[in-house]
C-alpha positions as YAML, in Angstrom:
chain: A
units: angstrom
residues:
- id: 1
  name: UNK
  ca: [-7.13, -0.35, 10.08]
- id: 2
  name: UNK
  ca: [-6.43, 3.28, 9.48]
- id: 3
  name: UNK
  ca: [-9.30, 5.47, 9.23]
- id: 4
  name: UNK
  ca: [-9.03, 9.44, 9.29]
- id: 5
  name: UNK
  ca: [-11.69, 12.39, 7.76]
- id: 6
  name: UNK
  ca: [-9.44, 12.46, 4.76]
- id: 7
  name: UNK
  ca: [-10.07, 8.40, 4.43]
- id: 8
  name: UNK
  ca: [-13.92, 8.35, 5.09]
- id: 9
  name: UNK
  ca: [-15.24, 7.41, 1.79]
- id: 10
  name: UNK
  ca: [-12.12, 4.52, 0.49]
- id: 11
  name: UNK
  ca: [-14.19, 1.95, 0.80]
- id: 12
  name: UNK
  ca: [-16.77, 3.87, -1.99]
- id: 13
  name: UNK
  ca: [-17.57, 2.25, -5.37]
- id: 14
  name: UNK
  ca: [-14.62, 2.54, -7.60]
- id: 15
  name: UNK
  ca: [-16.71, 4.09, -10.32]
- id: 16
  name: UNK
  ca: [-16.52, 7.08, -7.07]
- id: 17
  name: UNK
  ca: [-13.22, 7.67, -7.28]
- id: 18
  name: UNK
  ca: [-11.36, 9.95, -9.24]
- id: 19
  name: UNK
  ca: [-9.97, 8.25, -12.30]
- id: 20
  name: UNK
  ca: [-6.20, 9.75, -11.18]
- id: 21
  name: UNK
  ca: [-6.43, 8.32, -7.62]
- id: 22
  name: UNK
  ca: [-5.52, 10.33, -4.58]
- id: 23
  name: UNK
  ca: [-2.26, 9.86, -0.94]
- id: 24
  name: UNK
  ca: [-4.52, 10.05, 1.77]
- id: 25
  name: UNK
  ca: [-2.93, 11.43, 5.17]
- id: 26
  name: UNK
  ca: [-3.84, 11.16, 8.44]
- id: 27
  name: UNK
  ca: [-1.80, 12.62, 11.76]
- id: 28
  name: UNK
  ca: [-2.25, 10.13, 14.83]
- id: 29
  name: UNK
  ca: [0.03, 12.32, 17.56]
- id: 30
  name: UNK
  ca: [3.43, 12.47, 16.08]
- id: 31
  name: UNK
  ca: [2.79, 10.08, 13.76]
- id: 32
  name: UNK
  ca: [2.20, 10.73, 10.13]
- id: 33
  name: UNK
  ca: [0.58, 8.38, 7.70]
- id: 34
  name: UNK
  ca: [0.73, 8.79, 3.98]
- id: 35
  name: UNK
  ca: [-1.57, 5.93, 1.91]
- id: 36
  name: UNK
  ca: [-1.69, 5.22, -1.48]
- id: 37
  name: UNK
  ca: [-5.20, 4.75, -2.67]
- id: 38
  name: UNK
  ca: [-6.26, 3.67, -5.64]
- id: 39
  name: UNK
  ca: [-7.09, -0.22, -5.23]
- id: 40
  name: UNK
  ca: [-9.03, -0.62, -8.41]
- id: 41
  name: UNK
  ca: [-6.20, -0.07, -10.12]
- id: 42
  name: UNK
  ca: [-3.43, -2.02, -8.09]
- id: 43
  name: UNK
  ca: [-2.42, 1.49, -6.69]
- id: 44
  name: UNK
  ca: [-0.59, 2.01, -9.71]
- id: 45
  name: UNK
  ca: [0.71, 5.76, -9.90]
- id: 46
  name: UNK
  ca: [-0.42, 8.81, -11.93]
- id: 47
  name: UNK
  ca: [0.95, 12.16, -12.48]
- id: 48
  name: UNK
  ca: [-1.66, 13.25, -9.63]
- id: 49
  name: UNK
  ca: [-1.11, 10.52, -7.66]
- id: 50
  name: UNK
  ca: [3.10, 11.35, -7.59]
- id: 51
  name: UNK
  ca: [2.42, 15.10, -7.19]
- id: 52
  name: UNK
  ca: [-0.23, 14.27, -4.11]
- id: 53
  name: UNK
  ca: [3.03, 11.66, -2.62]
- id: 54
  name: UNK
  ca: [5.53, 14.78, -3.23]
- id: 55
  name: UNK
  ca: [3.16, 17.55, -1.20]
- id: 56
  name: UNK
  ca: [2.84, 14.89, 1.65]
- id: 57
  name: UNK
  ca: [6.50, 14.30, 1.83]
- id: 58
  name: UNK
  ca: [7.06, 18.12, 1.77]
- id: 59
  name: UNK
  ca: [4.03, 19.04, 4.60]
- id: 60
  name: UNK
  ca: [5.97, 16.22, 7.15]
- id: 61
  name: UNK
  ca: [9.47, 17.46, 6.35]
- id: 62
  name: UNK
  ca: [8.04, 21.06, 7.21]
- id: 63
  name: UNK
  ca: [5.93, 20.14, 10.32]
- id: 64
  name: UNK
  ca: [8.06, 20.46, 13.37]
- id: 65
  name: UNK
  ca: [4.74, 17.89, 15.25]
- id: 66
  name: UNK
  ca: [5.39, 15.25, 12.47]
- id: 67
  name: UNK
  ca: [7.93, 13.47, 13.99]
- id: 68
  name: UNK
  ca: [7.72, 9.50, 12.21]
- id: 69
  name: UNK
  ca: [6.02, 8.99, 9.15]
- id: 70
  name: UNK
  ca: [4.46, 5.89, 7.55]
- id: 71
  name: UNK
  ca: [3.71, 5.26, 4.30]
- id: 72
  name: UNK
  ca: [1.46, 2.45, 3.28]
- id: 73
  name: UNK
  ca: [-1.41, 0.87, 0.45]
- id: 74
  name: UNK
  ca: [-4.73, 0.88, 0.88]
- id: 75
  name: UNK
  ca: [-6.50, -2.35, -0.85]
- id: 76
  name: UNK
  ca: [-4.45, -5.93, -1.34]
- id: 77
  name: UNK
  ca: [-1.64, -4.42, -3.13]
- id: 78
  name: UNK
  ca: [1.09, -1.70, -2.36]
- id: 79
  name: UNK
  ca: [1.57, -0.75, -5.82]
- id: 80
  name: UNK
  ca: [1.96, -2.26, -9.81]
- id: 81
  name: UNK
  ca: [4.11, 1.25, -10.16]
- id: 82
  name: UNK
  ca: [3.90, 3.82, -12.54]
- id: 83
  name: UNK
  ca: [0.98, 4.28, -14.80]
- id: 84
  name: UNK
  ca: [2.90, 4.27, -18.00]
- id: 85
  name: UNK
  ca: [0.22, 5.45, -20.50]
- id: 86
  name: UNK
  ca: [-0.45, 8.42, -17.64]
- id: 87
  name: UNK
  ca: [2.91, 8.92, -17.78]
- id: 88
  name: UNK
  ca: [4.00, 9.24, -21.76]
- id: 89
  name: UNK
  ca: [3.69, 12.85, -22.33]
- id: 90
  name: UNK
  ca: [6.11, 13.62, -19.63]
- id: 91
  name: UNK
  ca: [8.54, 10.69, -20.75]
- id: 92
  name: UNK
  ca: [8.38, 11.69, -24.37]
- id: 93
  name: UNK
  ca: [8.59, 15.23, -23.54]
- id: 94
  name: UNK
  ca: [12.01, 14.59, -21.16]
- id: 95
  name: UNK
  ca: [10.41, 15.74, -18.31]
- id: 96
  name: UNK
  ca: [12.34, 14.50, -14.78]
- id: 97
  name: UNK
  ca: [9.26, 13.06, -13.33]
- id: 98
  name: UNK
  ca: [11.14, 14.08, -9.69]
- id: 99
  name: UNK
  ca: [10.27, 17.75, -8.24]
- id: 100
  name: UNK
  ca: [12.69, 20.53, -8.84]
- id: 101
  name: UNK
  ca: [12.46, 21.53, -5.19]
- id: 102
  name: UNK
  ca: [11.59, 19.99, -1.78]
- id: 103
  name: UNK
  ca: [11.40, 16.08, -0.48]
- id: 104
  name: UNK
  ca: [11.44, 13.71, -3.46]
- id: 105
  name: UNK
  ca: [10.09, 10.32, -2.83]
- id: 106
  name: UNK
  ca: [13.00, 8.55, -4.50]
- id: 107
  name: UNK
  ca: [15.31, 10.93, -2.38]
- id: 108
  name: UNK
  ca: [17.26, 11.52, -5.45]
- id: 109
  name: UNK
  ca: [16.85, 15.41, -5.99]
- id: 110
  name: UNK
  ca: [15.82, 17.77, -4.09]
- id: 111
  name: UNK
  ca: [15.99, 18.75, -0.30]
- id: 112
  name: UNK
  ca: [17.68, 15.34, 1.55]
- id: 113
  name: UNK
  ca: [14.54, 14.23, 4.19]
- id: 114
  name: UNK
  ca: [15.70, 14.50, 7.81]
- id: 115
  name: UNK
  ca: [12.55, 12.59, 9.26]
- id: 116
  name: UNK
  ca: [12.08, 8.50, 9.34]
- id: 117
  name: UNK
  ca: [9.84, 6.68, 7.59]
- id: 118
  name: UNK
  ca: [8.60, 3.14, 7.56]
- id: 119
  name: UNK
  ca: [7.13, 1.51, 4.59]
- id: 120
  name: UNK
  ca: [4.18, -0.79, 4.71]
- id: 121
  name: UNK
  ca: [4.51, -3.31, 1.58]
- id: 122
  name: UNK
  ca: [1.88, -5.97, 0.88]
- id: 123
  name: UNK
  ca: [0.71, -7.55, -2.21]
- id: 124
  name: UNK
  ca: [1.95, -6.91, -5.52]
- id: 125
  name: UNK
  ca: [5.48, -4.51, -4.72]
- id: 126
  name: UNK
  ca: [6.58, -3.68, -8.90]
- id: 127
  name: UNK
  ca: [9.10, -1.50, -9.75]
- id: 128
  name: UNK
  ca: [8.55, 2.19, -8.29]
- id: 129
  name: UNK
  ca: [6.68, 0.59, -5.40]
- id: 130
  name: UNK
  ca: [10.36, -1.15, -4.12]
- id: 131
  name: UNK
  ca: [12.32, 1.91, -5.44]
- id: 132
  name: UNK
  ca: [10.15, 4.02, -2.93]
- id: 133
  name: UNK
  ca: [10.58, 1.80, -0.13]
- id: 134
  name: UNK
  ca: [14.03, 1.48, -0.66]
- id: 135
  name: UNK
  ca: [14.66, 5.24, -0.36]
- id: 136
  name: UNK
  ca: [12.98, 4.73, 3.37]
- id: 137
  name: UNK
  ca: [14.45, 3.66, 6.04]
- id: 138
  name: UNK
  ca: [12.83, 0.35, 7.80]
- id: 139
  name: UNK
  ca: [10.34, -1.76, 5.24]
- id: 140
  name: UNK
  ca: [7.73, -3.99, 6.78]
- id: 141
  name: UNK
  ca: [6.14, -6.40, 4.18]
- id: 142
  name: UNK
  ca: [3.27, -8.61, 4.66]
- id: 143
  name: UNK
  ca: [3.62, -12.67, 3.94]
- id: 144
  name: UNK
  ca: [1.64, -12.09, 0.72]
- id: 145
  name: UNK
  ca: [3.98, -9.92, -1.01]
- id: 146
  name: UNK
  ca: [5.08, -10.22, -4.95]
- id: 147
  name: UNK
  ca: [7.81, -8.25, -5.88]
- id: 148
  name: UNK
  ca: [9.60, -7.66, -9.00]
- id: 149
  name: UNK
  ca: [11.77, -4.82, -10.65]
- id: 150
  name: UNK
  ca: [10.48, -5.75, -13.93]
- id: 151
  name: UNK
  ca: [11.61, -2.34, -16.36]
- id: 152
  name: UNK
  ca: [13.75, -4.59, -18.72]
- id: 153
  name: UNK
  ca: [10.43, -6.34, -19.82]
- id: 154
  name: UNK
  ca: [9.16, -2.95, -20.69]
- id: 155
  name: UNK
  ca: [12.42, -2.03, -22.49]
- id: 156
  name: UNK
  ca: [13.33, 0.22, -20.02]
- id: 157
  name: UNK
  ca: [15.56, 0.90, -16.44]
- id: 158
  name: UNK
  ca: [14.64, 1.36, -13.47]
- id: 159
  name: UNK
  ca: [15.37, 4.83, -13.09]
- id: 160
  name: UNK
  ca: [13.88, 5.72, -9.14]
- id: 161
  name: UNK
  ca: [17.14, 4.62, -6.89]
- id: 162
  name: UNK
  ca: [16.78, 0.67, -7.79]
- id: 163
  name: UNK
  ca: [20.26, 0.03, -9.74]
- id: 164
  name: UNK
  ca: [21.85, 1.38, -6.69]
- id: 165
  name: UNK
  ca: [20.06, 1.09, -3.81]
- id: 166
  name: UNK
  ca: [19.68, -2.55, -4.90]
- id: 167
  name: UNK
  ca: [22.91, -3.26, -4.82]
- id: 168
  name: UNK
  ca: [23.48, -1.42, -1.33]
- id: 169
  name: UNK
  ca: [20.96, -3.28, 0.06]
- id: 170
  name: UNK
  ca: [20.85, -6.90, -1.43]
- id: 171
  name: UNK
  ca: [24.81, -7.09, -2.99]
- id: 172
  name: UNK
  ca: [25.91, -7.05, -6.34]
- id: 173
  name: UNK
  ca: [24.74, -10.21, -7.52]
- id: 174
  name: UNK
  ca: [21.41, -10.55, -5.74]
- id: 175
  name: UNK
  ca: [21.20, -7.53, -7.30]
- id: 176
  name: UNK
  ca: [21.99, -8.62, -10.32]
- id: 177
  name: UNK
  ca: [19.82, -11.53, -10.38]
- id: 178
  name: UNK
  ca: [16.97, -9.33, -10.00]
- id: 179
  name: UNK
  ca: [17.15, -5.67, -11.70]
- id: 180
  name: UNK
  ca: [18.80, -8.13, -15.04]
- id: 181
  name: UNK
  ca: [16.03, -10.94, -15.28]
- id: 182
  name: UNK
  ca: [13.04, -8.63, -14.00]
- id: 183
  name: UNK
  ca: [11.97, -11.84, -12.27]
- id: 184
  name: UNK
  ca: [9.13, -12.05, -9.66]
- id: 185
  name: UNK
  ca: [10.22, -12.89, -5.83]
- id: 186
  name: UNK
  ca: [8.45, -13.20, -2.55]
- id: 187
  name: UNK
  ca: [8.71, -11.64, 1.13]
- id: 188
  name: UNK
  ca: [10.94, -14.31, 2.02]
- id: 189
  name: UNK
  ca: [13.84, -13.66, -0.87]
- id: 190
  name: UNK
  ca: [13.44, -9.80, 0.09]
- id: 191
  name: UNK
  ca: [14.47, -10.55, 3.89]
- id: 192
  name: UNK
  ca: [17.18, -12.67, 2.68]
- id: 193
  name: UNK
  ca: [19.12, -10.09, 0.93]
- id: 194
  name: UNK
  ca: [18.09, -7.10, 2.73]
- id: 195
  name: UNK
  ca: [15.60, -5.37, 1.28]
- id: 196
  name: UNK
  ca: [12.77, -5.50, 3.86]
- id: 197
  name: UNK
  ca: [13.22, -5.71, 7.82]
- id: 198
  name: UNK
  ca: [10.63, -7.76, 8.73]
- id: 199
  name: UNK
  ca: [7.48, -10.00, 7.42]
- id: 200
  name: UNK
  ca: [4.64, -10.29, 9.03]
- id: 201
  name: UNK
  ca: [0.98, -11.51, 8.27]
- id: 202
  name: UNK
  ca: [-1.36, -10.10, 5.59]
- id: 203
  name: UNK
  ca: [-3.80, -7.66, 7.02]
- id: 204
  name: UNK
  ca: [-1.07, -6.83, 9.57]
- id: 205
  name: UNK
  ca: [1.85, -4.80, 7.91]
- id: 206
  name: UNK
  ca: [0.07, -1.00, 9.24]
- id: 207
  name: UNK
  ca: [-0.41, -1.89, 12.39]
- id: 208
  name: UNK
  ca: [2.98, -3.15, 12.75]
- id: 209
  name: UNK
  ca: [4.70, -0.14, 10.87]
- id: 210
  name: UNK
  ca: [2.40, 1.95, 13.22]
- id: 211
  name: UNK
  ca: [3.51, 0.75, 16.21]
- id: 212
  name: UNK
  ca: [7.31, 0.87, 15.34]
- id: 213
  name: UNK
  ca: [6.63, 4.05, 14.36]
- id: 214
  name: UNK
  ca: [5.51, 5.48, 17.41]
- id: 215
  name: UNK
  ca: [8.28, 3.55, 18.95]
- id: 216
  name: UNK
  ca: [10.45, 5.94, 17.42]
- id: 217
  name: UNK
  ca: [8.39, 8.94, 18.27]
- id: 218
  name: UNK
  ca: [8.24, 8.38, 22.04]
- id: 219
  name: UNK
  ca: [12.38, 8.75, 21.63]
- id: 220
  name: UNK
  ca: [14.10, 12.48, 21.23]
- id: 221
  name: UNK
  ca: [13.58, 13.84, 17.62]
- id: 222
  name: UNK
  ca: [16.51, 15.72, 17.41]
- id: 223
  name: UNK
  ca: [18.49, 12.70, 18.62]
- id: 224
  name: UNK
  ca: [16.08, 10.66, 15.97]
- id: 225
  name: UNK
  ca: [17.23, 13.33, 13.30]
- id: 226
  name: UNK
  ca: [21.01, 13.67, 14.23]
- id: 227
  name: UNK
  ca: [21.15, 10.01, 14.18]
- id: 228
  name: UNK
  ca: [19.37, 9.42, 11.23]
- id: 229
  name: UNK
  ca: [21.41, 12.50, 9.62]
- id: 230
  name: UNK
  ca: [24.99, 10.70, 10.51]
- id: 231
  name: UNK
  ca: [24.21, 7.72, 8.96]
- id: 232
  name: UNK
  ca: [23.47, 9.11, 5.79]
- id: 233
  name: UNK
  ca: [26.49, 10.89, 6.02]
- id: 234
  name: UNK
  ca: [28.64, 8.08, 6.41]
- id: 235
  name: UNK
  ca: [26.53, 5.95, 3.99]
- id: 236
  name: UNK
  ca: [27.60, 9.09, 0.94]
- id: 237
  name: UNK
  ca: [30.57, 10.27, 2.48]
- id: 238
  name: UNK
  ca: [32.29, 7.78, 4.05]
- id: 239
  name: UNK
  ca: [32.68, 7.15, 8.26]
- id: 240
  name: UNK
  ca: [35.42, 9.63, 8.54]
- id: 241
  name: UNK
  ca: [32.69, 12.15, 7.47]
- id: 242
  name: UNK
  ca: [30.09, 11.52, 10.12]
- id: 243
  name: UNK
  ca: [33.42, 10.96, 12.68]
- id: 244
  name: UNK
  ca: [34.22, 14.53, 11.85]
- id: 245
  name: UNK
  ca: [30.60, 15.92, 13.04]
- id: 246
  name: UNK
  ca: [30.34, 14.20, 16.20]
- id: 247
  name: UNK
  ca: [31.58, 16.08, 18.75]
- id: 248
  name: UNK
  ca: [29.50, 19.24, 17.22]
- id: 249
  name: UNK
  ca: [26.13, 17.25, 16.97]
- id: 250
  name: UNK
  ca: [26.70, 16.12, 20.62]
- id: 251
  name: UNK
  ca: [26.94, 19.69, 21.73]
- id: 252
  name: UNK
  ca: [23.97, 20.54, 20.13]
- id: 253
  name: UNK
  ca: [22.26, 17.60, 21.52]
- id: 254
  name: UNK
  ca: [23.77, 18.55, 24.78]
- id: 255
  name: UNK
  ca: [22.32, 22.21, 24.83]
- id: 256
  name: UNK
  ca: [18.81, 20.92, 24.38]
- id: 257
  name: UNK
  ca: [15.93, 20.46, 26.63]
- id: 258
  name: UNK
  ca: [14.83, 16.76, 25.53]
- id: 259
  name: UNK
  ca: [18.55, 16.37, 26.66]
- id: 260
  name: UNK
  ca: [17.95, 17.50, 30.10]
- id: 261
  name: UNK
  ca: [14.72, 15.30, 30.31]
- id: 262
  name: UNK
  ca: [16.55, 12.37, 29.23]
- id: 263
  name: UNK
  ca: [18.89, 12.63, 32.20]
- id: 264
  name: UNK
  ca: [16.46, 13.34, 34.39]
- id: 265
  name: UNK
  ca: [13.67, 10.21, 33.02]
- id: 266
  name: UNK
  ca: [17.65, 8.44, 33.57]
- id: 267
  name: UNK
  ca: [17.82, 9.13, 37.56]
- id: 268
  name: UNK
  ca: [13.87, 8.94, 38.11]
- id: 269
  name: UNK
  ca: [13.74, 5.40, 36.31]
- id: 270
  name: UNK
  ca: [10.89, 6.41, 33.89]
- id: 271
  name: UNK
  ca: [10.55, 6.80, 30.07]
- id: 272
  name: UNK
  ca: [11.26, 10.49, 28.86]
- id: 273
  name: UNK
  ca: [8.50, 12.97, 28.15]
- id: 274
  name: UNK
  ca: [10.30, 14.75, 24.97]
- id: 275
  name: UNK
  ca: [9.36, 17.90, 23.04]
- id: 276
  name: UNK
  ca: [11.91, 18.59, 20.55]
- id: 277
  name: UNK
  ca: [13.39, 21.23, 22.24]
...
């Protein structure tokens, strides 16, 4: 269960919250955790709650500690999505609900994020909720999800990263079948075509996100960056792109201290002790 000062009073009376809801973070050694909270309302975003996600992408890009992040629910659901009625000034006004500057959740403007982060789905998973996991990089979903990318029964298209990163994911015509009937589908369909990693049971999902996170962070995080970097350049650019970089990258990698403890945890037989230097 996570738990952190910032978290102290979620379990409170929902007539205690503020109306807007809050992301709750929490640092647990190299590990950062960003939670959506506001249960009463199936965690469904506000203008506050997006702006709150956006500064606690932005404080983990910028913290050279914050090495892995997770980003999770708090309550039985992950999300029911945008807050649509919270959202209709900015919509009628054409306002780009994504920042001008820095990490954008939907990693569609902006800075491009050079960090991991793991997504912790359970419950009801609607529209924003999969476009943000989909613009991380491993999802874990618990057996209990529901997911749909319903915006054509609203009228409307999904406009966070879904009518492409759908396709990347899942193929064109799981895709399809999807984003075009805005149907509802479970953990199970979501493993079949590649949307989610791995399913495990309800209750469970942080834990297990947690602990593949700090997987990652025992590893180098400049060698977790580079490698995370060159994928995403082949994934835009094309391999012969990321072929191009990697005799530079290994150089760098090279020059580095984590480098020399990783030969030296090598000859002593031990797991490496690295800094990010």
């Amino acid at each position: 269960m996570v738990t952190s000062s910032e978290d102290k009073n979620d379990n409170r009376e929902s007539t205690d919250r503020h109306p807007d809801g809050q992301v709750t973070t929490e640092t647990r050694g190299h590990v950062y955790l960003i939670g959506i909270n506001r249960p009463e309302k199936y965690n469904a975003f506000t203008p506050k709650m997006f702006d709150e996600l956006t500064d606690a992408y932005n404080k983990f890009e910028q913290n050279e500690e914050l090495w892995v992040a997770v980003l999770f629910a708090h309550g039985p659901n992950f999300t029911a999505g945008l807050d649509l009625p919270k959202f209709a000034d900015r919509i009628k006004d054409g306002q780009d609900l994504r920042p001008e500057s820095g990490i954008d959740p939907f990693g569609l403007s902006g800075s491009p994020r050079t960090k991991p982060i793991i997504t912790a789905i359970n419950g009801i998973t609607f529209t924003a909720g999969i476009e943000l996991m989909l613009a991380t990089d491993i999802v874990i979903a618990s057996n209990d999800c529901r997911l749909s990318q319903l915006e054509v029964k609203r009228a409307l298209m999904a406009i966070g990263g879904a009518t492409f990163r759908f396709v990347e994911r899942g193929g064109w015509g799981n895709a399809m079948k999807h984003l075009l009937t805005g149907d509802e589908f479970d953990a199970e369909e979501a493993l079949r075509i590649g949307l989610i990693q791995e399913i495990v049971p309800a209750g469970t999902q942080i834990d297990r996100a947690i602990e593949l996170a700090q997987e990652i962070a025992a590893q180098a995080p400049t060698a977790v960056r580079e490698t995370l970097s060159s994928a995403r350049l082949a994934y835009t650019h094309g391999a012969d792109a990321a072929i191009k970089e990697f005799r530079n990258v290994q150089t760098r990698l090279s020059h580095t201290e984590d480098f020399k403890e990783g030969l030296n945890s090598m000859i002593e037989r031990r797991a490496g002790k690295f800094t990010g230097r």
